[in-house]
N, C-alpha and C positions, 0 to 999 in steps of 0.2 A: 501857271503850268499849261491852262488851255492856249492862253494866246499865244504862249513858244509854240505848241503843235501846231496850231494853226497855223504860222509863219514859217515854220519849219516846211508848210506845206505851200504856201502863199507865192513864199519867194520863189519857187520854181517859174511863177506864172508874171517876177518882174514889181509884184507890190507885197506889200504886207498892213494887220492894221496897229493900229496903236491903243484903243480900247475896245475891250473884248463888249464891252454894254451900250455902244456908240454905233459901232463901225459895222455892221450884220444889220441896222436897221432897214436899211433899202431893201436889202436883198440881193446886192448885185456879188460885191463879194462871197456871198455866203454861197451862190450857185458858181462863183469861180474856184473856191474849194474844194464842193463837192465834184468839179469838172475834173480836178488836179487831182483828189482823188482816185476817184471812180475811172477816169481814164475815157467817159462817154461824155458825147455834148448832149447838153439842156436846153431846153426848149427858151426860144429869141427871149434875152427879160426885155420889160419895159424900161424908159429912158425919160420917163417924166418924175417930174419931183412932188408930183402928190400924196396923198396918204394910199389912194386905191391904188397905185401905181407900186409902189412899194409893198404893200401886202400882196399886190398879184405875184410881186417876183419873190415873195417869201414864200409864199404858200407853192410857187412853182419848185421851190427846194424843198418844201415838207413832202412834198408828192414824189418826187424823185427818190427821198430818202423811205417814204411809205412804200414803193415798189420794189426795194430790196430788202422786202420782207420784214420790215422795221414798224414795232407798234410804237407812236408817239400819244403818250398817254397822257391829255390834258393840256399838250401845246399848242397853241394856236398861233395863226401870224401875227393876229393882232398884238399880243404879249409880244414881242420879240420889237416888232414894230416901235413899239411903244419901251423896250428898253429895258422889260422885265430882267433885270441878272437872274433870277433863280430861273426864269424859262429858258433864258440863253446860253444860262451854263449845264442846265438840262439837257436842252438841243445840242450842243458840244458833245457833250459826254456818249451821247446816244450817237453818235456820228464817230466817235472817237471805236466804241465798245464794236459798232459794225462793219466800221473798214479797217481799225487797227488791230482789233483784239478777238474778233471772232473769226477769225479764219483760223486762229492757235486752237489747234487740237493736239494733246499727245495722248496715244493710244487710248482713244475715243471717248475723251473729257470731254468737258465740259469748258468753254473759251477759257475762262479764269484759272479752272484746275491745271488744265492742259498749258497756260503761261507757269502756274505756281509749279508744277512739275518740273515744266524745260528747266526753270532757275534753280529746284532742289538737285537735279542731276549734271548740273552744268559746274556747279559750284560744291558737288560731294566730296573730292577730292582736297577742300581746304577745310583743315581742322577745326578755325576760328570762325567760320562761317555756317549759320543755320536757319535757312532759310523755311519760316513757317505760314508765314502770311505775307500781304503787302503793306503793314505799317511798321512796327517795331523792328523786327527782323531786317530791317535798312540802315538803322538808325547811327550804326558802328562805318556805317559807309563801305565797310568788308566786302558785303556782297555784290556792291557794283564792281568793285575792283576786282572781286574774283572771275565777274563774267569778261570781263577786258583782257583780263589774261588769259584764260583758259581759250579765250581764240585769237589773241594776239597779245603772246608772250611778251612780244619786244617791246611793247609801248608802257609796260610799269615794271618797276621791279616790287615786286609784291612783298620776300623775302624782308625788306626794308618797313615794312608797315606794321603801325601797332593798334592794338585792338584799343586803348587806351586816348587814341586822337582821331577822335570821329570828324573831328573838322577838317584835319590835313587829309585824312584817306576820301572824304565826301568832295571837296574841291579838285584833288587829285583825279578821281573819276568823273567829274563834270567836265573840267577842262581837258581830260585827256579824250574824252566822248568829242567835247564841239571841236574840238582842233583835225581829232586822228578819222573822227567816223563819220563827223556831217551831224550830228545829234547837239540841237541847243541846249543850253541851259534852261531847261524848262523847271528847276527847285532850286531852292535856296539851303546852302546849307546852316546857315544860323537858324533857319525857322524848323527846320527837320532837328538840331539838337536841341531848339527851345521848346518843343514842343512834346507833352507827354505820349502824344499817339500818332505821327505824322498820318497826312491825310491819304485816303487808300486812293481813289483812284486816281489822285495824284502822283503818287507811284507807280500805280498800274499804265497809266498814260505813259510816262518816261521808261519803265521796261517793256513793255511794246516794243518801242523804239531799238533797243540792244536787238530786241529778239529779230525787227527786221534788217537789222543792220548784218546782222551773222547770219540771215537764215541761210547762205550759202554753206555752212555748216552743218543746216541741218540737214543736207539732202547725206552726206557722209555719216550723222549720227545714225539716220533710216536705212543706210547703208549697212551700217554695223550692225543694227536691230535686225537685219536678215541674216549676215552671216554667224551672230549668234545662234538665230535658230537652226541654222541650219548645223551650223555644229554641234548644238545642245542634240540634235536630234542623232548626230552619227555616234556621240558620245555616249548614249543610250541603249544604241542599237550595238556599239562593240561591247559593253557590260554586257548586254544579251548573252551575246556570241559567248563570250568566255564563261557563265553560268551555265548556259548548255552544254558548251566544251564539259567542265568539270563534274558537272553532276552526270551526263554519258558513261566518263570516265569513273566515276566512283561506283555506279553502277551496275559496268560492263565489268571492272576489279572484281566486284560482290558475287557476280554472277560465275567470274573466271575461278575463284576460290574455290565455290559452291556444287559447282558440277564434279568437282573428283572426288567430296564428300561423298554424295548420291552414288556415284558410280562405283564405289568401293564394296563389292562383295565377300569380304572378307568374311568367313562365319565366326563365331564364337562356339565355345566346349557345353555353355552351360546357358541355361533359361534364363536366368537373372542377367546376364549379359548381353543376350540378346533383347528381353525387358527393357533396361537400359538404353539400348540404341534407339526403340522405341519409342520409349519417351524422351531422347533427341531429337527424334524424328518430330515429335507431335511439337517441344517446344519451336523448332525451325517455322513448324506450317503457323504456329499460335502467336510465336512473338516476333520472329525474323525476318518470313517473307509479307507479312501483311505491309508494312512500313515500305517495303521496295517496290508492293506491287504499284503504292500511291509514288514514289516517286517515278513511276516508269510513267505513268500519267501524267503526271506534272510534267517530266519531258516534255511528251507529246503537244501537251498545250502549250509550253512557252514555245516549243521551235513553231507552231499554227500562229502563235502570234507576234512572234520574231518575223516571220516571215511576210503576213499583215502587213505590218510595220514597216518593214523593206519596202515593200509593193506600191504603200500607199505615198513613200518620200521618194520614191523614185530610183528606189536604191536594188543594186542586182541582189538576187536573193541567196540567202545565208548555202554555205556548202558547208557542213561541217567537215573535220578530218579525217581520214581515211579510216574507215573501222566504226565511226561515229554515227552512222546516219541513221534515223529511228528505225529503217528497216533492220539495219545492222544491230539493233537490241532487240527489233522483235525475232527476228530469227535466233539469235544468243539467249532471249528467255524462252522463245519455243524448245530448245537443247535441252534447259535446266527442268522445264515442266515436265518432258520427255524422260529425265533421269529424275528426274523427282516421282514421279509412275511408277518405272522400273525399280525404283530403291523400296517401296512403301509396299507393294506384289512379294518383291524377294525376303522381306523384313517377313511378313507373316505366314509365306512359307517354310522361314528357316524357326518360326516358332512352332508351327505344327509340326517338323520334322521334328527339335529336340524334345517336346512333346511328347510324341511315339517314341521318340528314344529312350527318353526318362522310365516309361514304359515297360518296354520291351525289354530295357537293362534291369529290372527289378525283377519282372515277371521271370527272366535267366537265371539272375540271381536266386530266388527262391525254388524254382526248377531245380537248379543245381545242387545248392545245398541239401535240398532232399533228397536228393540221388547220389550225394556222396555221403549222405548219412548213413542211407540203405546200402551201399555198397560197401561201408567201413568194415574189413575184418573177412571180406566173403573170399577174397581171393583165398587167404592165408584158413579158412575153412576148407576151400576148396580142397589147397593143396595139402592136405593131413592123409598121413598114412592112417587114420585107429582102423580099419576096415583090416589092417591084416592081422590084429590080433586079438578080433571081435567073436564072438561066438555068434551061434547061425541067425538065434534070433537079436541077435545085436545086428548083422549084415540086413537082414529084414529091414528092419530099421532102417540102418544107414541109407540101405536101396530109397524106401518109401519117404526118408525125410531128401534126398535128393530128389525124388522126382517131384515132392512138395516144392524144394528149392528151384527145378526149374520152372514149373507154375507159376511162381512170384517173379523169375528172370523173365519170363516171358509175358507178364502182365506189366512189368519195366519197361519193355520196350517199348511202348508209346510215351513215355517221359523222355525219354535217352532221341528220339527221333523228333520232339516235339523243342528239346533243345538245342538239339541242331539247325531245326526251321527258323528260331528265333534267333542265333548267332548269323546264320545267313542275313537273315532279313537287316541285322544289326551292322552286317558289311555293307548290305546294298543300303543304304542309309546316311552309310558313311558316318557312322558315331566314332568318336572321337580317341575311345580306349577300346575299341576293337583290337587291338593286340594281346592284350588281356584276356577279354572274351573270347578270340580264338584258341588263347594257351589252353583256357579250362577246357572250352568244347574240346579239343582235340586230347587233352589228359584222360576229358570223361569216355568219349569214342574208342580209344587207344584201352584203357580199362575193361570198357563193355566189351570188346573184341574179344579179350585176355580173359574175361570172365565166360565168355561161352565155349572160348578152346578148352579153359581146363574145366568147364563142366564137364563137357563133351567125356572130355580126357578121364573124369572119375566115374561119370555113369558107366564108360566102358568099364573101368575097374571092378567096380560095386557089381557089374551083369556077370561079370567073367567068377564071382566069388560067390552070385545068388544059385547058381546050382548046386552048390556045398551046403549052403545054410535055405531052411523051410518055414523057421517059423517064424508069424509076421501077428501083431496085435491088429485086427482088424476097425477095431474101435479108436485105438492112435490113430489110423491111417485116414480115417473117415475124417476125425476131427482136425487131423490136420488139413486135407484136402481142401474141407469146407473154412475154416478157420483163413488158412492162406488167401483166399478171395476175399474173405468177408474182411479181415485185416486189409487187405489193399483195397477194398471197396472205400474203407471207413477214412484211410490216407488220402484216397483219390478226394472224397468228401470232401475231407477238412484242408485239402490244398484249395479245391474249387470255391469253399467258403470261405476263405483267406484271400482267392485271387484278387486284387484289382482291377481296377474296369474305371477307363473312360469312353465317354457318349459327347453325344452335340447335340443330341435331340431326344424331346419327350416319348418317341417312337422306340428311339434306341435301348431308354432306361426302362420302358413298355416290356421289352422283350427277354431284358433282363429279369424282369422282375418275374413273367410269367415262365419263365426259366425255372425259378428257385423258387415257384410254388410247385412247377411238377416233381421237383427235386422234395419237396415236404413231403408230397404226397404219398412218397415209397418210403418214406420211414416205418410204418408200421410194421410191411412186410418186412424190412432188415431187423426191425425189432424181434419179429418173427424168426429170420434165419439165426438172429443173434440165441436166443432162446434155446435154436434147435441145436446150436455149436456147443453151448453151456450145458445141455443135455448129455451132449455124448458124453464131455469131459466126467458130467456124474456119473453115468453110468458106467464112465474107466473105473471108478473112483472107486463106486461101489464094488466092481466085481474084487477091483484089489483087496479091499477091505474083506471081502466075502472069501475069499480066493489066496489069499495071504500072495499074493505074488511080489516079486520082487520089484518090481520097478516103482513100488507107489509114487508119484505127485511130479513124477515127471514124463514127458513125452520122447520117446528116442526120435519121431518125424520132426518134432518142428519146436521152434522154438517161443511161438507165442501162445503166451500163456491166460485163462481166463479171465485174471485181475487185470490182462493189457486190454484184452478188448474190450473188460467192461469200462478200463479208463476212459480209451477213447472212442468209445458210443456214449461217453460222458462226456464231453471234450466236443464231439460232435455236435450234441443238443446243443452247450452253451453257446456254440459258433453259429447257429439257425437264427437267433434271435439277432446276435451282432451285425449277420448280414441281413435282414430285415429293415434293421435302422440306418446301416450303408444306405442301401436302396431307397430308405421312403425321403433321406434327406439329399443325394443325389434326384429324386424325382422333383423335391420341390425346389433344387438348382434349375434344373430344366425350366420348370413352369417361370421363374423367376427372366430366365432367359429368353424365355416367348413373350412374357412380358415387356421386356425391352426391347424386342425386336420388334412389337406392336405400338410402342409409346415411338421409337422411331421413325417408325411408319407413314404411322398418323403423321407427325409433323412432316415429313419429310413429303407426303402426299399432296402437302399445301402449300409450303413452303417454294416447292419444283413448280408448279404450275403462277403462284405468287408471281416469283421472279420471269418467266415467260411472257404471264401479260403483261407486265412491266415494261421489257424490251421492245413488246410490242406497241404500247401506248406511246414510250418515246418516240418510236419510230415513225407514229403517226402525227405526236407535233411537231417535229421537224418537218414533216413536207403538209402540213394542214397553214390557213391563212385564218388565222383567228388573232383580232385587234395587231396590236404596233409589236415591235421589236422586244420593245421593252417589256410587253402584253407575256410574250412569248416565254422571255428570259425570265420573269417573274414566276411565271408555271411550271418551266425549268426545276426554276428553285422550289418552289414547294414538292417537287416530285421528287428531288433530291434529300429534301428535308426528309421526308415521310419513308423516304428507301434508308436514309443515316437510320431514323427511329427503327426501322424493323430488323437492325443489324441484333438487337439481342435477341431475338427467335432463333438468327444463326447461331448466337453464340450459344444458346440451351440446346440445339441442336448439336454441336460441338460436345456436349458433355457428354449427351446422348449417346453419340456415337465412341468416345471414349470410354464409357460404360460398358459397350459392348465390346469392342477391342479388351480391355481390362478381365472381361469374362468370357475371352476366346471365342467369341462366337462370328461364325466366318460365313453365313446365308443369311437372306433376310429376306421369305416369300412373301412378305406384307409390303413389300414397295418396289420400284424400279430402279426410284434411284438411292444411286450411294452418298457418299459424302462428299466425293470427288466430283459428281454429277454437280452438286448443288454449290460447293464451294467454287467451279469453275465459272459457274453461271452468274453467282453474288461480284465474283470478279470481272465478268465481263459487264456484267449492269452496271457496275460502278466506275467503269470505265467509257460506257456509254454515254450516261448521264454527263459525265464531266467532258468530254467530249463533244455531246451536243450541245452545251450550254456554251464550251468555247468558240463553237461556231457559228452561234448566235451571237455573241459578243465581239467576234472577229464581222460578224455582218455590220454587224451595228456602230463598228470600228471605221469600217468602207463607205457605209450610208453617211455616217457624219462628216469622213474628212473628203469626200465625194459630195459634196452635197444633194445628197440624196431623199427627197420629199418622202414620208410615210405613203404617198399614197403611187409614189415611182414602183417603190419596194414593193406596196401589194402585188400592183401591176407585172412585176418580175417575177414574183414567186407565183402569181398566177399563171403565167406563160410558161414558166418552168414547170411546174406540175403539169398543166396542160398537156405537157409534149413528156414528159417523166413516162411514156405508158407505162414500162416493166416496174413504177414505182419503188426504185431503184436506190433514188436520189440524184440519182446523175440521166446524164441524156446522151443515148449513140450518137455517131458524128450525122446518122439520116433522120432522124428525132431531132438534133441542133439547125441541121438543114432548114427543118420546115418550120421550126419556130424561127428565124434567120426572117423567111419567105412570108409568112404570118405578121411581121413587123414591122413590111415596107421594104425589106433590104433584096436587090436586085443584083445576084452578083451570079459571074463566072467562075468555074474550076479554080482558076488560079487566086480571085480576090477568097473563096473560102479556103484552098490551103492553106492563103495565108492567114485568116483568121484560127482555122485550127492549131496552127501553129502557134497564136497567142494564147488560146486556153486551154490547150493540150499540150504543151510542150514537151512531155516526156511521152508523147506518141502512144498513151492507154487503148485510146479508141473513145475517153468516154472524157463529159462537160460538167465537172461540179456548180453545185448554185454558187459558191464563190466566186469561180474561174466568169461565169455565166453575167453576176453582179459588176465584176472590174471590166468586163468588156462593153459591158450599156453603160457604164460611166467614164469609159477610159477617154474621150473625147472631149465631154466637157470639162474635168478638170481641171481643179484651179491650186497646178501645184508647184512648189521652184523649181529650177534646172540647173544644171550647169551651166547656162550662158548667162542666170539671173545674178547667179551666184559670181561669178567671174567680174558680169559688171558694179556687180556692191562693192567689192576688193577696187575694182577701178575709180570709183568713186572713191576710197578711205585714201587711194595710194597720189589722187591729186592729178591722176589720167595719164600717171607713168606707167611704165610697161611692171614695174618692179613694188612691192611696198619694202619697207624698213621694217627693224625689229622696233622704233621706237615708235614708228606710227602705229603697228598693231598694239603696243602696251597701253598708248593714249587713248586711243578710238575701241577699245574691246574690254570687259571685262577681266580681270587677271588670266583668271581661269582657262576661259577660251583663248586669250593671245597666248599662253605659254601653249594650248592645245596646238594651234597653227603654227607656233617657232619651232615647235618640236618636230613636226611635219614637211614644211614646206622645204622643199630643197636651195638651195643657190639661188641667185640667178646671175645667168653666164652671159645677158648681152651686152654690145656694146658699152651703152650706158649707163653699166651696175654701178653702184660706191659699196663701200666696203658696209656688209649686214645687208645687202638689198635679198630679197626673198624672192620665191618664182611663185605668182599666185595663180596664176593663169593655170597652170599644170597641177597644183594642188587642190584648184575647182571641178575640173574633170575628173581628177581621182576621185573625190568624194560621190559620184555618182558611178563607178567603175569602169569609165568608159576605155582609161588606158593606167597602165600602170605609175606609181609615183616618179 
């Protein structure tokens, strides 16, 4: 095998030799090999036939082969001189491995790998064929035969061959190598099938050879190897595109649905339905918009790094679709936050309305019924004739129990005007069976009117008949006089101790309370007046008894009698106690509600200020220089860690605050902030954080495919802070100026517009450290283009204007050649054949320079 390479290489120069352990001993041919190799002349050999003469010209080719970085470990001239085969076929192989086989690199092997490579990928496409090393993996002869096809189809017919006749496919491939490509027979194939392990670099020597026989194919494979990339890389960047597209879209839908939710003021009749909405309301904010507010982030980061991505391949940057652009959702979730405010305000106002309505319609309610108690019967009293055929001291009577009667009408009228204040107030309120409530008010009104006309209407009767009749019981009259008050005193009591009361504060149920101790305090004395009422009725009692008179054990003035009032100064007591214990456990509602509005507090006092320094510290490692990228990104992530952790303080705080919501309670002078303070703030830190972490990762994005040194970056992010004065983050266009000027760069008005123009492009006014990073690196970059791109296709297409559909299936991955057939348009010139494609036009598209 060695002596074919070597003649393979000999004859170019007119000789060859005929033993490989003979014919190397002078040295003359061995420095006309390495001439025929190498391509460079050797220094004069000597032409004498002695021993020193012959070692001079050997050792003049070790040194030759020692200067092309070659270690020759243990050879000497003398060995070779002298005939040694193991040192001569050493020297071969070392000679062989640095000008045949070490130049094969494929993606940055190793000589051997990078040979065993080309032949796995050259020969993937044949089923029968597995190429794993250089001894066995030969053995079938397949593998030769597949590399002879695979770049020149027409010289086997492959289809024809059986994995079964290793002799006929190994001679096949020899003879069709020395005939078709210039490549001798350098093995044998009887000793390759007799042999359990054929010899490697015996193999390795004779595929060399294939490899430089085709390498004109490999500049087309390296060819392919870029337009791969390059389309792996568009193929990536349009998945982008359409994940942003969609998630935009699902988003801006959620948000489109959501806002007529919020915006719907519709009230409800009753508290448990307005409750209900409620806790709609609270599930939305708990389980619904948390998940959106992360995917509105997530946005924002894949389109930051969609766009990276574009910038750094060269590619114009992403435009989503009309409607789509992050502003166009921050503006769309600013709307929704905006009616999420308004909805969560009008929610708890329409509970303290039905509240007070609940209220004030019970407080009517029992007003009412009271006053159409006391009214049952008076009219149809009223209007009774007995006064015309009453005798004098009956008219007495009559008179003294009418003017009794209007006593108690006219201690009514503060109920009867007290129920009309609260049907008002029940219209202005807008309660929901106000029509109801007006019928009665206006029934009760319409009555009282009706009962003071025909007062009016009988007192005149009763006046007009008292000069006829004289005599009057002075002791009835007394005791009714005083009876009628102390009776309506004891009703006014037991309504007030009956009434109902809500409060919001310990102050309020304070005042109540001190209310209904001065209310105890005058019991004595009505016990007093009660006494003195019961007194007279005895002493009617008595004189009747004493006096036989006729009227015993009734009153002709009035009608309540001493068993009523002692009922209810009975009735009275037991209602003292019952509103006692209203009161002391509405007091310890309150206290319990201070309580929560202090456990609130507290947290919420630390929780507010928590989150500030937080925003604040990011704030400060995004524009500080402390260690690498990576340094930065890693502190990122711990800060992020430690803010995930402190999410269930929020979430006890969340309870907290539904706690109080639950028990109406609507101030909180133990903090500043509310819920909404602190929940906006958790959202924007969490949006921070994820956000300066993508653009740390977006730098570190640009630093790598820029090749950008750690200590470049310090240098930039120092210059940047430098001139950052308003510590901003970004830099004015006269702050970019003098870091520009600071740098070496000497330019005019028009070379800085035009620079502005690169890292301003939407004309802000202002220079992010991104925009700031791509413009210090935009020069050196080492990235492809469309002309790079254009000539790889030129190269697959064999230096025609057009390729084929079938050269891209050959030369490209499936995948990618269906991507480009799919793609590329016709081509319309003169010298198309039918399937030629236009690649020229499809390589400019891929960078957007004009349309397909």
């Amino acid at each position: 095998t060695f002596t074919a390479w070597c003649n393979s290489h000999l004859r170019k120069a007119g000789t060859q030799i005929e033993n490989i352990e003979e014919d190397f001993r002078d040295g003359l041919k061995l420095m006309l090999l390495l001439e025929v190799i190498s391509g460079e002349r050797l220094a004069k050999p000597e032409r004498g036939k002695m021993r020193v003469h012959k070692i001079s010209n050997v050792n003049k080719a070790l040194d030759f082969i020692a200067s092309k970085g070659v270690k020759l470990v243990s050879i000497g001239a003398e060995e070779i001189v002298d005939g040694n085969v193991k040192m001569t076929l050493g020297m071969i192989w070392t000679i062989i491995l640095r000008f045949a086989i070490q130049d094969i690199s494929v993606e940055e092997t190793s000589a051997k790998e990078g040979l065993l490579l080309w032949c796995q990928r050259k020969t993937a496409p044949y089923k029968n064929v597995n190429i794993q090393n250089f001894h066995i993996s030969w053995k079938d002869g397949l593998g030769f035969c597949a590399l002879i096809h695979r770049h020149r189809p027409e010289l086997i017919d492959y289809g024809k061959l059986r994995k079964d006749d290793p002799l006929t496919n190994l001679n096949t491939a020899f003879d069709v190598a020395e005939k078709y490509l210039d490549i001798p027979k350098m093995l044998d194939a009887e000793d390759i099938i007799g042999t359990l392990r054929p010899d490697e670099k015996a193999i390795m020597t004779y595929v060399s050879c294939y490899y430089h026989a085709f390498s004109g194919a490999q500049k087309a494979e390296t060819a392919a190897n870029r337009i791969c990339k390059v389309l792996a890389v568009n193929q990536e960047n349009e998945q982008l595109m359409e994940d942003y597209e969609k998630l935009a879209s699902d988003l801006l839908e959620w948000i489109r649905r959501t806002i007529p939710w919020l915006e719907n003021r519709a009230p409800e009749n009753t508290m448990q339905a307005m409750q209900q909405k409620l806790e709609d309301f609270r599930d939305y904010r708990r389980l619904h918009k948390p998940p959106k507010v992360q995917e509105k982030c997530q946005l924002e980061i894949n389109f930051n790094t969609l766009q990276t991505k574009l910038r750094l391949s060269n590619r114009p940057a992403f435009m989503p679709s009309e409607g789509k652009m992050v502003s166009d959702i921050n503006n769309a979730w600013g709307g929704l936050e905006q009616a999420e405010k308004g909805y969560e305000e009008w929610l708890l106002n329409e509970i303290r309305r039905l509240e007070r309505l609940d209220h004030l319609a019970e407080k009517f309610r029992q007003k009412a019924s009271i006053h159409e108690s006391w009214t049952d019967g008076k009219e149809a009293m009223l209007q009774q004739k007995d006064y015309e055929t009453a005798t004098l001291s009956e008219i007495k009577a009559l008179l003294k129990k009418h003017e009794a009667f209007e006593s108690d009408l006219a201690a009514h009228q503060d109920r009867v005007e007290q129920i009309a204040a609260i049907a008002q107030e029940l219209n202005e309120l807008d309660y929901y069976d106000s029509p109801s409530v007006n019928a009665r008010c206006q029934k009760i009104c319409d009555q009282w009117d009706n009962l003071g006309a025909l007062t009016q209407k009988r007192r005149e009767a009763l006046e007009r008949t008292e000069k006829l009749l004289e005599t009057i019981d002075q002791l009835y009259l007394e005791y009714a006089k005083r009876a009628a008050p102390f009776n309506n005193w004891m009703e006014g009591a037991m309504e007030d101790l009956q009434d109902t009361f809500i409060v919001h504060t310990i102050e309020e149920i304070q005042g109540l309370t001190t209310a209904h101790e001065q209310f105890k305090a005058t019991l004595p004395d009505a016990d007093k007046e009660r006494q003195a009422i019961l007194g007279i009725h005895n002493e009617v009692s008595k004189i009747v008894q004493t006096y036989h008179v006729n009227m015993a054990g009734t009153n002709p003035y009035t009608t309540i009698t001493p068993q009523e009032i002692n009922g209810k100064w009975e009735h009275v007591r037991q209602l003292v106690p019952r509103r006692d214990q209203a009161l002391m456990e509405e007091h310890a509602r309150q206290q319990q509600n201070e309580r929560l509005r202090k456990q609130f507090g507290a947290q919420a006092n630390v929780i507010g200020p928590w989150i500030q320094t937080k925003m604040e510290e990011i704030g400060r490692i995004s524009i500080e220089m402390h260690g690498t990228l990576e340094d930065q990104l890693n502190h990122l992530r711990q800060y992020e860690k430690s803010i995930v952790n402190y999410k269930p303080k929020i979430d006890q705080l969340e309870g907290d605050h539904q706690q109080i919501q639950e028990a109406l309670i609507f101030d909180n002078k133990h903090t500043n902030y509310t819920m909404e303070h602190i929940r906006v703030g958790w959202e924007q830190l969490l949006t921070t954080i994820a956000r300066t972490i993508n653009e740390v990762e977006n730098q570190i994005l640009t630093r790598d495919a820029k090749g950008i040194s750690q200590e470049q970056m310090n240098e930039f992010r120092a210059s940047f802070n430098h001139f950052d004065r308003k510590k901003t983050g970004m830099m004015d266009c006269e702050d970019f100026r003098a870091c520009l000027i600071s740098m070496g760069y000497n330019m005019g008005e028009a070379e800085f517009a035009r620079i502005m123009s690169i890292v301003d492009p939407n004309r802000l006014g202002v220079v992010t450290f991104q925009a700031f990073i791509d413009f210090m690196s935009r020069e050196t970059a080492d990235t492809d283009t469309a002309d790079q791109v254009m000539a790889s296709f030129k190269i697959l297409a064999g230096d025609k204007n057009y390729i084929t559909v079938d050269e891209l299936r050959r030369e490209l991955p499936p995948d990618q050649a269906e991507y480009c057939i799919a793609r590329m348009a016709p081509y319309n010139g003169r010298d198309a054949v039918p399937g030629a494609l236009d690649y020229m036009s499809f390589s400019t598209a891929l960078y957007g320079e004009s349309d397909l």
